[in-house]
Residue, then its C-alpha position, 0 to 999 in steps of 0.5 A: x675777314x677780321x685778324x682775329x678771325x684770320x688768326x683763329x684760322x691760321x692756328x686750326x690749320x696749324x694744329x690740324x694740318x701743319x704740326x702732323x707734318x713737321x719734323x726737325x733735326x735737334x741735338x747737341x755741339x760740344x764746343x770748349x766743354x760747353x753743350x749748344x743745342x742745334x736744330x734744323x727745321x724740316x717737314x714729312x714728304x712721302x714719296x713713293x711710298x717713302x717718308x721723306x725728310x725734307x729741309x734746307x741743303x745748307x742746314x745739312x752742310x752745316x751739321x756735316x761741318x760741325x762733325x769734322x770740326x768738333x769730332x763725330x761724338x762731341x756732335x749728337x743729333x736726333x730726328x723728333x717728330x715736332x708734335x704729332x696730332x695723336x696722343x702719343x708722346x713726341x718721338x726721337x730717334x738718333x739720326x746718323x747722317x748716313x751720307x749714303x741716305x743723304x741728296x744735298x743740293x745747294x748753290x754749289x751744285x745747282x743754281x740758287x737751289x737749296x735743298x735736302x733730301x733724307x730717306x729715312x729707315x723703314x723702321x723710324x717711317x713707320x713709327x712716325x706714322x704709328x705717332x700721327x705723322x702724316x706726311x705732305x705728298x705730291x697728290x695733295x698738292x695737286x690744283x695749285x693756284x698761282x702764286x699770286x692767287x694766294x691770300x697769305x703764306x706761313x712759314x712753319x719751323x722751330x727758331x732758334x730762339x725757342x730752343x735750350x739745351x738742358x742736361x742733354x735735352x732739347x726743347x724747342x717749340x713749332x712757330x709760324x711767321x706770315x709773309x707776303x708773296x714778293x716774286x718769283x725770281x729768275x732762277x725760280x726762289x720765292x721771295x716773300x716779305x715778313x709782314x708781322x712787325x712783331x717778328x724780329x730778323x733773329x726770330x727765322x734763325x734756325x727756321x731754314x728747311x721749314x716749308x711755307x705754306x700757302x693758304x687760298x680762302x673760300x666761300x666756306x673753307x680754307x685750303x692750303x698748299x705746301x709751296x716752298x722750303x725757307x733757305x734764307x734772309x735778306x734786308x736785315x730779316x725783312x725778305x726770306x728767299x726758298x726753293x719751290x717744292x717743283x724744284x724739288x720735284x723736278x730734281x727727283x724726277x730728272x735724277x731717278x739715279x739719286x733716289x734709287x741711290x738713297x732707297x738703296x738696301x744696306 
């Protein structure tokens, strides 16, 4: 397969497959009178029967930070929808960070893992749903072929770098940057190798919490696995370290105690 054929794959299965399915935290910090634009990548998980938003742990830490160091109203934060494949506007919701809503997992807590888990209210699931929101699930990811089976994996998500903050206004735009499959390592992250020379190491800034994707070509279609979500960079940017979705899975499924807490009635 030609690169040109490559990327004209690659681009139907992000405007068809992927873009439905990513969402991202964007706002504002406040800093000395000057507004910056923070956004956090992350992707629809629907777990029964729950929308999901799924990112990196650190990411949340790191906005939970900037609310006690700048003040909660010099901090605004929105959850949008990246994109959605219908023809409705993109939409954005005010996010309150309810802790209460909140399962952060992070090296302090479990062992190279690095993962968050908001459950979203019913009202925003629903309206993400109505805008052609289409999350990833467990039974759509079902058949994974071995890691080392995969022809190719793309991590989704909004850089840092294409996003500015105009009169409260966030814009920023959905990316993918292909990497190669490295490892799996002992405590179970995926390490994959940036192979396009074009992508520079500030390029995954801010992509953290985005999922990266696996794609297995065959015969006559091309199919993809949502496999893991990117928590960091190493090597000047050249390898990127994410927990898998079985990690996450697995958390939910060993502490049904934390989901109930998160779904739990005001």
């Amino acid at each position: 397969m030609s690169s040109n054929q490559e990327e004209i794959i690659v681009r139907h299965i992000f405007a068809r497959d992927i873009l439905p399915k990513l969402l991202s935290i964007c706002g504002t910090v406040c800093r000395d009178g000057q507004k910056l634009p923070t956004v956090t990548s992350g992707f629809a998980w629907d777990y029964k029967d729950e929308l999901l938003f799924i990112t990196a742990g650190h990411c949340i830490k790191k906005l939970n930070s900037y609310k006690k160091q700048y003040g909660e109203d010099n901090v605004k934060l929105f959850l949008g929808d990246g994109y959605s494949s219908s023809d409705s506007p993109m939409l954005s919701f005010p996010l309150p960070m309810d802790q209460d809503r909140i399962i952060v997992v992070d090296t302090e807590t479990k062992d190279k893992a690095d993962f968050a888990i908001i459950r979203l209210p019913k009202l925003m699931q629903q309206a993400l749903r109505d805008n052609g929101v289409v999350p990833f699930n467990r039974e759509e990811n079902a058949s994974v072929p071995h890691w080392k089976d995969f022809d190719i994996f793309y991590l989704f998500g909004f850089p840092r770098k294409s996003s500015f903050c105009e009169d409260d206004i966030i814009s920023h735009e959905p990316t993918c940057i292909p990497l190669g499959f490295k490892e799996i390592d002992s405590s179970g992250r995926f390490k994959g190798k940036i192979t396009s020379r074009k992508e520079s190491s500030d390029f995954v800034k801010g992509m953290s919490g985005g999922p990266i994707v696996g794609i297995k070509n065959y015969e006559n279609s091309h199919k993809k696995w949502v496999m893991a979500i990117q928590s960091s960079q190493v090597n000047s940017g050249l390898y990127v370290y994410a927990t898998t979705v079985d990690t996450v899975i697995e958390f939910l499924e060993q502490n049904p105690e934390e989901f109930a807490r998160i779904i739990a009635p005001y």
